[in-house]
C-alpha positions in Angstrom: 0.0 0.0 0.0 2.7 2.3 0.9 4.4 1.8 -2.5 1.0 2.8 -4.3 1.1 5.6 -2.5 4.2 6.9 -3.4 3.5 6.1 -7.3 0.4 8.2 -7.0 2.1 10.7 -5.3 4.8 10.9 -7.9 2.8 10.7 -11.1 0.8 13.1 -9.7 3.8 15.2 -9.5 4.8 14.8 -12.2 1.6 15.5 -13.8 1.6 18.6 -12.0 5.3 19.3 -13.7 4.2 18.7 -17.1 1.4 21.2 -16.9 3.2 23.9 -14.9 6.2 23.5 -18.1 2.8 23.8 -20.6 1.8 26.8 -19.0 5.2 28.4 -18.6 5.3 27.5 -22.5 2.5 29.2 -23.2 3.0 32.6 -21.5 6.5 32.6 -23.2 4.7 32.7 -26.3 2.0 34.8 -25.8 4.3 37.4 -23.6 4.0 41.0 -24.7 0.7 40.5 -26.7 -2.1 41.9 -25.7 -5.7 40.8 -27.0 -7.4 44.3 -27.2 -10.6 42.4 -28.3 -11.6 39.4 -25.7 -13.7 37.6 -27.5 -16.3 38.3 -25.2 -17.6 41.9 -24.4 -16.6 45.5 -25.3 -14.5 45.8 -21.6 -12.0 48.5 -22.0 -13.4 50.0 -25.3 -15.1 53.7 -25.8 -17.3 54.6 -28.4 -17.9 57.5 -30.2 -20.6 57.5 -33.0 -20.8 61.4 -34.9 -24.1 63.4 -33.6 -23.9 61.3 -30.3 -22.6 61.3 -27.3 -19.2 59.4 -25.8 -20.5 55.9 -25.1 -24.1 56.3 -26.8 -24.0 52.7 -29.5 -26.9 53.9 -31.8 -28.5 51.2 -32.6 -26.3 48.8 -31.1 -24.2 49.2 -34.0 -20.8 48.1 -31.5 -21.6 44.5 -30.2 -20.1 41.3 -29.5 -22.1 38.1 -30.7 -20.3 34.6 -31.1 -16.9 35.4 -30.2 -17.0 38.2 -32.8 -17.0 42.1 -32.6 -19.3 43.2 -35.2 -20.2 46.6 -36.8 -23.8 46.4 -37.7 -27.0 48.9 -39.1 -30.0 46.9 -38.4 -31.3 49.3 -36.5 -30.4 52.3 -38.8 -33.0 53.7 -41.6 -30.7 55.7 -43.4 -27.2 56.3 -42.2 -27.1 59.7 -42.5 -23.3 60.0 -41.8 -23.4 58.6 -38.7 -19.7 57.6 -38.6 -18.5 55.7 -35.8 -15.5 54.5 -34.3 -14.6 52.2 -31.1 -11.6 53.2 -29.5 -9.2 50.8 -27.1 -9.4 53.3 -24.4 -5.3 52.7 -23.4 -3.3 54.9 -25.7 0.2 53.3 -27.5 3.1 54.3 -29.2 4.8 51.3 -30.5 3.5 48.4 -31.5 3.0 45.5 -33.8 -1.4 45.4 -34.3 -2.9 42.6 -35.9 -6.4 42.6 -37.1 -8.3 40.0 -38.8 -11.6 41.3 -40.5 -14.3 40.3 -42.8 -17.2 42.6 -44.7 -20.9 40.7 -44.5 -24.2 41.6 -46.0 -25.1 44.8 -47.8 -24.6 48.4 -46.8 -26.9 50.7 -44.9 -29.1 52.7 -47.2 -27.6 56.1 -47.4 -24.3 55.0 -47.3 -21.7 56.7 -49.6 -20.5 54.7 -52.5 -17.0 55.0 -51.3 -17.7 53.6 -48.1 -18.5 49.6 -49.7 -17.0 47.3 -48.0 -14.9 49.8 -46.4 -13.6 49.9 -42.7 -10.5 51.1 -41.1 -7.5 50.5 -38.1 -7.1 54.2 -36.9 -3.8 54.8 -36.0 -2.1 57.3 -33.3 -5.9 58.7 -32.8 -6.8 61.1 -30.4 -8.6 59.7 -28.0 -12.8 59.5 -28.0 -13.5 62.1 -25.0 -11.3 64.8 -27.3 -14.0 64.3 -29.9 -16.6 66.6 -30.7 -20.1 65.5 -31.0 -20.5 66.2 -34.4 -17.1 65.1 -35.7 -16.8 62.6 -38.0 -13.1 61.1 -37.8 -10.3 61.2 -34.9 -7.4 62.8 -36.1 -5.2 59.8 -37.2 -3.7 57.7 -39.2 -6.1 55.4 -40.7 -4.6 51.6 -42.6 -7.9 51.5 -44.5 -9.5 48.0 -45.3 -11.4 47.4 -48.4 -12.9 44.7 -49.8 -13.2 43.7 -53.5 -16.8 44.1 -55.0 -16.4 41.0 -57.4 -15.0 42.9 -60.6 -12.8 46.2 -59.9 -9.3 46.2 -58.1 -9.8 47.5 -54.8 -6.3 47.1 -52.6 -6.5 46.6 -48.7 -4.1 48.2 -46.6 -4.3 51.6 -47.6 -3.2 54.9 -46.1 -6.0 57.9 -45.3 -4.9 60.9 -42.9 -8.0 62.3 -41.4 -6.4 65.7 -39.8 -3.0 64.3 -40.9 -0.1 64.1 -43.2 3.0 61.4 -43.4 6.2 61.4 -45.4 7.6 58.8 -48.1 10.7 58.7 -49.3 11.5 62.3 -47.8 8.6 63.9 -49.6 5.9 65.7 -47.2 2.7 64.1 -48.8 -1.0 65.8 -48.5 -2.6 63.9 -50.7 -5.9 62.4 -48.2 -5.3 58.7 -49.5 -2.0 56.9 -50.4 -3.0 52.9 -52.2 -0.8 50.2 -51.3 0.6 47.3 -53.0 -2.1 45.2 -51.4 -4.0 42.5 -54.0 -7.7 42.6 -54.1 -9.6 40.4 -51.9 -13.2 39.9 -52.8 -15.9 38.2 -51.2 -16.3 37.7 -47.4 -13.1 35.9 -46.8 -11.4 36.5 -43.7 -8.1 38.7 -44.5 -5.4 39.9 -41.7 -3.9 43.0 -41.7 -1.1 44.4 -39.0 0.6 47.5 -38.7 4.0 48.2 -37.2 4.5 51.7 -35.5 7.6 53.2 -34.2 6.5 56.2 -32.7 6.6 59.0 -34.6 9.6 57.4 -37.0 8.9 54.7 -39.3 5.3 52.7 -39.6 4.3 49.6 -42.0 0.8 48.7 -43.2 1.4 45.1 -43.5 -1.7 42.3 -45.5 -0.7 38.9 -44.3 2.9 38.8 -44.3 3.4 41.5 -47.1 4.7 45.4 -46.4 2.5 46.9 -48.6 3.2 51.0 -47.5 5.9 52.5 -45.8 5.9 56.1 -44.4 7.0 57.9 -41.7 6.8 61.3 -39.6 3.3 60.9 -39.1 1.8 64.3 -38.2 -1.0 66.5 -37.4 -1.8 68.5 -40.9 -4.1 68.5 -44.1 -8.1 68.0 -43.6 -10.5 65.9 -44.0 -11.9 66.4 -40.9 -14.7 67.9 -39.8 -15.7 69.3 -36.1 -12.5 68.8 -34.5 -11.7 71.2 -31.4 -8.9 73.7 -33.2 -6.7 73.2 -30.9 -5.7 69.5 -31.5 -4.9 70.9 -35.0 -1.5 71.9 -34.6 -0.2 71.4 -38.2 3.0 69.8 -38.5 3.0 68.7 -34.7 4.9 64.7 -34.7 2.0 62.0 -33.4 4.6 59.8 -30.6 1.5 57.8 -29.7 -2.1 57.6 -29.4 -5.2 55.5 -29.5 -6.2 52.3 -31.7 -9.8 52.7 -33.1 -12.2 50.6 -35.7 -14.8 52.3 -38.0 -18.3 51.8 -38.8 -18.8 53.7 -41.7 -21.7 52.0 -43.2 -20.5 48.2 -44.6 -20.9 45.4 -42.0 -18.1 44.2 -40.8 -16.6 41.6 -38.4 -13.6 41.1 -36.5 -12.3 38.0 -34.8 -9.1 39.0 -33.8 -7.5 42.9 -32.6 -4.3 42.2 -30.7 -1.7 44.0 -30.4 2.5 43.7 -29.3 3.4 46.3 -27.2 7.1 47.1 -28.6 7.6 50.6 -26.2 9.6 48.2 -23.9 12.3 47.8 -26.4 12.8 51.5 -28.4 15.5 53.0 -26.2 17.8 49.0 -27.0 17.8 48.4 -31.1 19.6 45.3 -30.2 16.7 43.5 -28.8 14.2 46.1 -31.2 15.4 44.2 -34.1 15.5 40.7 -32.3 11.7 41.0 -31.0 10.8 42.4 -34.8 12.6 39.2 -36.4 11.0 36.6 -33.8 7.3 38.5 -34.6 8.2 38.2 -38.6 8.7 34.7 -38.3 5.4 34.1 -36.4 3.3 35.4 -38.9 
């Protein structure tokens, strides 16, 4: 009996060995990510929705149903510019984001023809409470996602600067969009898209494991904003940080994974910058 005992207790520790080294495994891989969407609820999110106040979801158009955050208009009879945006209410400044999205269904009627399976990762944002309550986009940096619409090219992974301008290849640019090198991707396939951001210095819109834009010296400028409090535009001021935010502007949409790598740790070492950047490349 007493020898039973003692093999119970040691395959039970050793059981208990073998699941502590699991776990330990795990947290070494998923160290220094952060899910920004849980899977289950809108916890640690802000929403701002033009014409309505912080944290009023017209319509429930913000929701979380099956594991998924989804952008919806059910509730809407016309959209009537009602653009929206959900904002991860902890600001950032470098990072490795990765999004995986899909567009569903038809538009909202009223929606503009631009807008089609159209959403968008809003980059060093200000942050929703700075919003007016009749503006329509944060002052950002916006790595737009389109979807195809079964016949025309329509690249993912663009650049739009709400409020903003950006440099490539040492040239101030003020043009409101920039298109990628992205393919088309039609349908309502699933399609992952990440940007890297390095402060105000270099940032990469990436589609899958493809770079597909390159700027850098994001910074406040340009329009294509409307409402904004004038003294957030400070043209030419250098965006260090800022928020993370996702669009509704009138296409569902739904998202099954926002997470992002919080890099800050590492700016002030390029040593280990580079290392961390090499060891996330070869995980995508």
């Amino acid at each position: 009996m007493k020898k039973l005992f003692t093999c119970v207790f040691l395959l039970a520790a050793l059981t208990g060995m073998a699941q502590e080294k699991k776990i330990k495994a795990q947290e070494t891989k998923t160290k220094g990510w952060i899910q920004l969407f849980n899977g289950k609820d809108l916890k640690n999110w802000d929403i701002k929705i033009k014409g309505h106040d912080l944290n009023d979801n017209f319509a429930n158009t913000f929701r979380v149903e099956n594991g998924l955050l989804k952008v919806r208009y059910d509730g809407y009879k016309n959209f009537d510019e009602k653009y929206g945006h959900i904002f991860y209410k902890q600001k950032f400044s470098a990072y490795l984001i990765v999004v995986e999205y899909r567009f569903v269904g038809e538009q909202v009627p009223g929606g503009p023809g631009w807008a089609i399976r159209n959403n968008g990762i809003m980059l060093h944002g200000q942050s929703a409470a700075s919003m007016g309550k009749d503006q329509d986009f944060p002052i950002s940096l916006e790595e737009q996602l389109l979807g195809g619409n079964g016949k025309d090219e329509r690249p993912t992974g663009n650049l739009c600067t709400p409020g903003t301008n950006v440099v490539i290849n040492g040239k101030l640019i003020t043009e409101h969009c920039i298109t990628s090198t992205s393919k088309t991707y039609h349908g309502d396939q699933w399609v992952k898209a990440s940007a890297l951001v390095l402060g105000d210095s270099v940032i990469k819109h990436i589609v899958f494991k493809d770079t597909v834009l390159v700027y850098e010296k994001p910074q406040v400028g340009g329009g294509s904003v409307s409402n904004a409090d004038p003294s957030l535009l400070q043209d030419g001021r250098l965006l260090k940080e800022g928020t993370i935010s996702l669009q509704s502007e009138s296409h569902p949409t739904d998202f099954r994974k926002v997470a992002l790598f919080d890099l800050s740790p590492y700016m002030k070492d390029p040593v280990k910058l580079n290392a961390i950047l090499k060891k996330l490349q070869a995980e995508k």
